[in-house]
N, C-alpha and C positions, 0 to 999 in steps of 0.2 A: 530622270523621271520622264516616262512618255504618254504617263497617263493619268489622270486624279485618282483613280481606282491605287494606285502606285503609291502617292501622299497618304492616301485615306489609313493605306497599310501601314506606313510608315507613323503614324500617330496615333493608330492603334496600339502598334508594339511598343509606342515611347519610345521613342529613337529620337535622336537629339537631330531638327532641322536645322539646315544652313541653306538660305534659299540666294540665290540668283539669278538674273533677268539675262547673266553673259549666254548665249549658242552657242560658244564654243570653247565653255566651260565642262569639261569632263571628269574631273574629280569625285570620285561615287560619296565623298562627304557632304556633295551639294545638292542641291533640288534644284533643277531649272524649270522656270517656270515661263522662257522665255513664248513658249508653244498654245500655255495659254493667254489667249490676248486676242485683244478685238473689243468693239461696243457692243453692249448685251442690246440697251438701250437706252434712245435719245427722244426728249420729248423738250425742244429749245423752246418754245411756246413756257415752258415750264422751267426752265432754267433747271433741269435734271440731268443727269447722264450717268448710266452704267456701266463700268467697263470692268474688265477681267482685269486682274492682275500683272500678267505679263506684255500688256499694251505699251508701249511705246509714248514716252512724251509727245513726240514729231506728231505719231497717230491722235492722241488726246488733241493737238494744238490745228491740227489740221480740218477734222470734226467737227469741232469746234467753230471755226474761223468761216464754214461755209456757211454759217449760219450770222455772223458776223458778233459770234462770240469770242469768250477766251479765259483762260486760266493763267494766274499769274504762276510759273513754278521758281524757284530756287535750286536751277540749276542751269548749266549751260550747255548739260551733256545731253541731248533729246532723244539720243538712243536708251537713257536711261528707262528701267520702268515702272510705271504706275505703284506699284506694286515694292518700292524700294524706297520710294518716298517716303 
């Protein structure tokens, strides 16, 4: 997938997803979603934050942490994403 437009089609048609957060996961059964990612938005005053799905624990933890926040996650993998959780 290299595009949401791409997803969008694929759950129009009812096509069975299999999503993943792996890049260099090339199997046409998967959806990577590793492309979208990133903070939409952050308002730490408010203890909010928005992120896309294919963001990154590390990135989440990082964000986070300039602010002298944090999320507890359950896991140890931080390449892991958001979005897999």
């Amino acid at each position: 997938m290299s595009s949401i437009a791409e997803l969008q089609k694929q759950v129009r048609e009812g096509k069975e997803l299999r999503i993943t957060g792996r890049a260099d996961s090339k199997d046409e059964g998967f959806i990577n979603i590793s492309s979208y990612s990133g903070v939409v938005e952050y308002f730490p005053e408010e203890l909010v934050i928005t992120l896309k799905a294919g963001t990154t624990i590390q990135e989440v933890n990082s964000t986070l942490a300039s602010c002298g926040q944090g999320l507890a996650f359950f896991t140890d993998n931080l390449e892991q994403t958001i979005g897999a959780l």
